[in-house]
C-alpha positions in Angstrom: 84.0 123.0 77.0 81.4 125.2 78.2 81.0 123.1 81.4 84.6 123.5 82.3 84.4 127.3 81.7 81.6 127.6 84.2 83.1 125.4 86.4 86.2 127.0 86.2 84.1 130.7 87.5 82.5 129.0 89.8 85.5 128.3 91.7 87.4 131.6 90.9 83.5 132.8 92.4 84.0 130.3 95.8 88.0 131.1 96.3 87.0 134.5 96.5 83.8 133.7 98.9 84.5 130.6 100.7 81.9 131.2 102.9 79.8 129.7 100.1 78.3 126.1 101.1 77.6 123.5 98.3 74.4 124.3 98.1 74.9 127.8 96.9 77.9 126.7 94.9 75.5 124.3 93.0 73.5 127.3 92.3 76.0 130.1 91.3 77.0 126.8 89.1 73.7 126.2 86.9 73.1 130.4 86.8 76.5 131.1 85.2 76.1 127.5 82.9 72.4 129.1 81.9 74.1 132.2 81.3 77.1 130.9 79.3 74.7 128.0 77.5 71.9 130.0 76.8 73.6 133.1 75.8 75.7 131.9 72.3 72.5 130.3 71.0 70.4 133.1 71.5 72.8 135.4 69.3 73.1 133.0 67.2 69.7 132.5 66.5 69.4 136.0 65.9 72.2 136.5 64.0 71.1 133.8 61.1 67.4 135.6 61.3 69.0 138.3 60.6 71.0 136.9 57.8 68.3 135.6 56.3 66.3 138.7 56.5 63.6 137.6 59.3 65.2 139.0 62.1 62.0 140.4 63.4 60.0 137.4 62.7 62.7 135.9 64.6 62.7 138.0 67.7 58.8 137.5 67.6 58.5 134.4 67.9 61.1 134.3 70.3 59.3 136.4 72.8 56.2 134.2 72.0 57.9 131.0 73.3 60.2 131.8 75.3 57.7 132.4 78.3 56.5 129.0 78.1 59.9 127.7 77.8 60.9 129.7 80.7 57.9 127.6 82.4 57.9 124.0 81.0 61.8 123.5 80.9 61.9 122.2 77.5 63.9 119.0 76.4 67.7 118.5 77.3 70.2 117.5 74.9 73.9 116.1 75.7 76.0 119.0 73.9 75.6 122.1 74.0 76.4 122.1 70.1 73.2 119.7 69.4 70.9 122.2 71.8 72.1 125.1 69.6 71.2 123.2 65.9 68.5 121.9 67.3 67.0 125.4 69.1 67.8 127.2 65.9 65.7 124.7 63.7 62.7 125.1 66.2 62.8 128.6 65.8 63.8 129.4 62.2 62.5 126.8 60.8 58.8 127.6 61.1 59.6 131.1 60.0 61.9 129.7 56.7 58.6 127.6 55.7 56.6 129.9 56.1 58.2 131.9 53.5 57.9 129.1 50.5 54.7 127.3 51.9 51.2 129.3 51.7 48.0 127.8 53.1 44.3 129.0 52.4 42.6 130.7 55.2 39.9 127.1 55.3 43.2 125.1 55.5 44.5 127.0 58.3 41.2 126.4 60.6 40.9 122.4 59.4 44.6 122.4 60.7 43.5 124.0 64.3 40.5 121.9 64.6 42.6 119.2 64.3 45.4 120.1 67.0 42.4 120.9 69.2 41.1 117.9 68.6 44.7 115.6 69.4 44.3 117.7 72.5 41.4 117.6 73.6 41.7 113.3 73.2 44.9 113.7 75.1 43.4 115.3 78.0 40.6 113.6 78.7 42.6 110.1 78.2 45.1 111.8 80.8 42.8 113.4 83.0 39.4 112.6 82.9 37.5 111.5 84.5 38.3 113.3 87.2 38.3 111.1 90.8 36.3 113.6 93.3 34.7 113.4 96.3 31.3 113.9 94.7 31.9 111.5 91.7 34.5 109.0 92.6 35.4 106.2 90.5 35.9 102.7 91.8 37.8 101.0 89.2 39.9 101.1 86.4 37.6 99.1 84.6 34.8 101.9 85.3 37.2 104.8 84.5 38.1 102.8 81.0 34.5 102.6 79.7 34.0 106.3 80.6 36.7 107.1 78.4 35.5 104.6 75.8 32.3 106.9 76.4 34.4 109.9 75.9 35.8 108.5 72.5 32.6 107.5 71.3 31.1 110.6 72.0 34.0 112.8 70.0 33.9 109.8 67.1 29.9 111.0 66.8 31.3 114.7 66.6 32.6 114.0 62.9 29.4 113.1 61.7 
């Protein structure tokens, strides 16, 4: 529904600028879908924060993620209805637990050392070793027993 809306302004937009190639039209297209997609979901996220009295825990953490979401793109969903339930349990749903659910300060900092510690595995699985001029690596067989290395090294860690 939204889809044909925007579609729908994007012509009225073209008949009344038809010196408008595709190109451009594909872009007027995907600013007024961002506009009309993004905008409902946004006031309605506030609008339950505020109805469940965390509307400024809400708009916090919305202007904490949305600049990495403004950078990393996120995940696409098919409807525009299942992007809007599934948006407004991202957001409010860390706030609503955190209401009922309270952790001790030593929990809190086991729980970061452990999402550092997923990371930090991830990465240097993904990216390292890194293949430079000064330290190339000749084989996949060589750049799996540096991360076997690696893993070894971080299993020792625990000890």
């Amino acid at each position: 529904m939204i889809d044909k809306f925007c579609d729908w302004i994007t012509e009225k937009i073209k008949a009344k600028m038809p010196d408008i190639d595709e190109e451009r039209e594909l872009i007027i297209n995907f600013g007024i879908k961002l506009i009309f997609g993004e905008l409902p979901k946004v006031l309605i996220l506030f609008i339950i924060g505020f109805l469940l009295n965390m509307g400024w825990q809400t708009i916090l953490l919305f202007s904490l993620i949305s600049p990495y979401r403004s950078f990393t793109g996120g995940f696409h969903l098919k409807t525009h209805l299942g992007c809007m339930i599934t948006t407004s349990i991202l957001y409010l749903g860390p706030i609503i637990l955190s209401q009922y659910i309270q952790f001790s300060q030593e929990f809190i900092i086991y729980i970061f050392a452990g999402i550092i510690a997923i990371f930090s595995i991830f990465i240097i699985t993904k990216y390292a070793p890194a293949d430079t001029e000064n330290m190339p690596i000749l084989s996949i067989k060589n750049k799996n027993s540096l991360h076997k290395g690696y893993l070894k090294s971080f299993k020792n860690l625990k000890r």
